[in-house]
C-alpha positions, 0 to 999 in steps of 0.5 A: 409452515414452521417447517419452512421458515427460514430467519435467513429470510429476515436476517440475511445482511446479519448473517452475512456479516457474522460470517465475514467477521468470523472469517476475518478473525480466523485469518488475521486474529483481528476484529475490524470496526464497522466499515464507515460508509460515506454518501456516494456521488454520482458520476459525473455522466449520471443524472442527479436521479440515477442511482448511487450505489457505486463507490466514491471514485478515487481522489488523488491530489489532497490539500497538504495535511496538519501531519503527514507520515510517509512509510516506505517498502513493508515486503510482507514483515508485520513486526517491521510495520508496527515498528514503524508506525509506533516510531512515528507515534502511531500506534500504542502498545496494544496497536491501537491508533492514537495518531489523531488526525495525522495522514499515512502514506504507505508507498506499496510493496506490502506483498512478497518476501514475507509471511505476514502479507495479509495479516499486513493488509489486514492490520493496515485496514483496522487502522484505518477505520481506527484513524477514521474516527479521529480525523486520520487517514491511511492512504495505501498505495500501489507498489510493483510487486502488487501489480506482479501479483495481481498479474499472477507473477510469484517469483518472489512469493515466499513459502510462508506467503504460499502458506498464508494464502492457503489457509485464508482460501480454507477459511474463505471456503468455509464462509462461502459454505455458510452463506449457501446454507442461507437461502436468503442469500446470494449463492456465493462465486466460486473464487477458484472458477478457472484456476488450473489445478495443476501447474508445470514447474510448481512444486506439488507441497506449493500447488495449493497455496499457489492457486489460493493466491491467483483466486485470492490477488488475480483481477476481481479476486477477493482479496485484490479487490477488498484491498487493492482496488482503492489504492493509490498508483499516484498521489499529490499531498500539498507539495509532495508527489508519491509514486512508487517508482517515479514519474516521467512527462509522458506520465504527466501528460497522460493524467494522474487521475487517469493512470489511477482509475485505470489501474483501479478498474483494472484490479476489480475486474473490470478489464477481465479476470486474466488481463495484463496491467495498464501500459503505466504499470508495466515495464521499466519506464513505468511508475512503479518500476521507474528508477531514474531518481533512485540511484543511491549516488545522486549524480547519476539520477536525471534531475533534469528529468524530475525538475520538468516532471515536477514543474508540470504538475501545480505546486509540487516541490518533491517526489517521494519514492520507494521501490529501490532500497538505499541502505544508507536509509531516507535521503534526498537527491537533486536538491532534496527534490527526490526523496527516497523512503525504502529502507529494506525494513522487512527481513525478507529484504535487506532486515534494515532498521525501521525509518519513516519520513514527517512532514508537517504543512508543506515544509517540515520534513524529517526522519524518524529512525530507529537508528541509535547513532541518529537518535536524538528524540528520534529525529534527525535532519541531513543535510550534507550532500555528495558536494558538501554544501553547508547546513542552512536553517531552512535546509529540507532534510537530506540528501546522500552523505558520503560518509553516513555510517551503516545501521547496526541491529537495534531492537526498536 
């Protein structure tokens, strides 16, 4: 009887979870805490008595935070990101979180144009459960190059990006290896089951981080899912409404929960394995491609357009976007109603000078910049416009100055 016993049998969650941490580690070089897990509630069409093992559905409109820090475009460059975050006082130098109680944003395009995208995801995810402990959040959000990605789309995958995802399919491997060894565990899915081995057009060097990346990002992949399937597409934070791109009426009019449940299922899976994105995720008008607030000249965004969208949704006063680059860095438009927070930090897109956007309560804002011609313990205000109103006390922040000088390399 010796012969056939097994501790797997006994420890199969012990196991499980060694060998998830195990993987972790050999991809991103990280221990991550152990994940905090909240009471589920039941849906709203289950009964008191049915079971609740599911997960919280999103939220998307939260009371404004104490402390809100707003981080734009990331495109796969982890140095660029931790400069960020300790330029708002986030992070230590060990990269520990020391943010107490403050909220993040991160507005998405965390893929593409970069080597260290996982490792990005990775170290969003330890912070997390880091800020958790204290009160903090970290609030990800969905950008279109996700979307891209989670559709199969990698025209601006990188070789290191190829690279990166290969060898985290190595180490997923191995740990699904280990887990089947264990009889009292679930044989683990194949994460390549239908994945072509060949591709017309790819090159045979890129072939195997190019199917890595399908399994790892394609809808219910494991990396999409872990990562993905909670972010955000739309969020109201007191006052202020994030998106990636901007929103229009019909968007409104649609739902916001709706347009983030939707994109949410869409990412785990449940729409199917190869599926295209909810309509809201696809094509210039949508939410995170939309452009209309984005122009770096302020008068030819359509302000009316984003007055009626704000006048719709209760209590918002401003829309923050990333996914155009303004080079002039943080700024605001239509009477600082659009503001605007992709910088082109990452290397791989414009190498700009890190800047991140404070709020505190729902009036506050400010940029922290790394920008030594603005520092001034770091923050600066604007607020000279294209028509050269005067500075007022009570002025916001921003809009576009004509005549802001460009940011220079600085070490930050």
């Amino acid at each position: 009887m010796a012969e056939n016993y097994s501790p797997c049998k006994d420890l199969p969650d012990l196991l499980s979870s060694f060998v998830d941490t195990f993987v972790d580690f050999s991809v991103s070089g990280l221990f991550l805490l152990p994940q905090p897990k909240p009471t589920p509630l039941p849906h709203p069409s289950q009964s008191q008595s049915s079971p609740t093992n599911h997960r919280l559905p999103l939220r998307t409109r939260f009371p404004s935070a104490q402390r809100l820090v707003a981080i734009g475009d990331l495109h796969g460059d982890l140095d660029k990101t931790k400069q960020s975050l300790r330029l708002a006082g986030l992070i230590d130098s060990s990269d520990s979180w020391i943010g107490d109680s403050t909220t993040v944003v991160q507005i998405g395009d965390v893929l593409d144009r970069g080597g260290d995208e996982l490792k990005i995801l990775y170290f969003l995810e330890k912070l997390r459960r880091e800020a958790a402990r204290s009160g903090g959040s970290i609030i990800s959000m969905n950008g279109n190059h996700e979307i891209m990605n989670i559709e199969g789309d990698f025209r601006f995958v990188t070789r290191e990006g190829f690279d990166e995802f290969r060898a985290w399919a190595d180490w997923f491997c191995i740990g699904n290896k280990m887990k089947a060894l264990c009889e009292g565990l679930e044989k683990p899915n194949d994460p390549f089951h239908g994945i072509p081995s060949v591709f017309k057009g790819i090159k045979p060097e890129l072939v195997d981080g190019f199917r890595a990346r399908i399994a790892a990002l394609r809808p219910c992949g494991p990396v999409s899912v872990r990562f993905l399937s909670d972010n955000l597409t739309v969020l109201v934070v007191g006052d202020s409404v994030f998106v990636h791109g901007g929103l229009l009426p019909e968007h409104v009019s649609y739902g916001l929960e709706r347009i983030n449940e939707e994109a949410s299922d869409w990412i785990k899976g449940l729409k199917g394995k190869f599926t295209p994105a909810p309509d809201h995720c696809r094509g210039r008008n949508a939410v995170v491609w939309l452009r209309d607030f984005s122009h770096e000249l302020g008068k030819k965004c359509d302000c009316s357009h984003l007055e009626h969208v704000l006048s719709t949704i209760p209590g918002a006063k401003r829309m923050i976007m990333g996914h155009t680059i303004q080079q002039l860095g943080i700024n605001g438009v239509c009477d600082d109603r659009a503001i605007r927070i992709d910088v082109g930090m990452s290397k791989g897109c414009g190498n700009g000078l890190p800047e991140v956007l404070e709020i505190r309560g729902n009036s506050q804002l400010r940029i922290l910049t790394s920008n030594p011609l603005y520092q001034t313990n770091n923050k600066y205000k604007l607020s000279a416009s294209d028509t050269h109103r005067p500075k007022q006390e009570n002025d916001l922040l921003m809009s576009v100055p004509e005549h802001r000088p460009k940011q220079v390399p600085v070490k930050a």
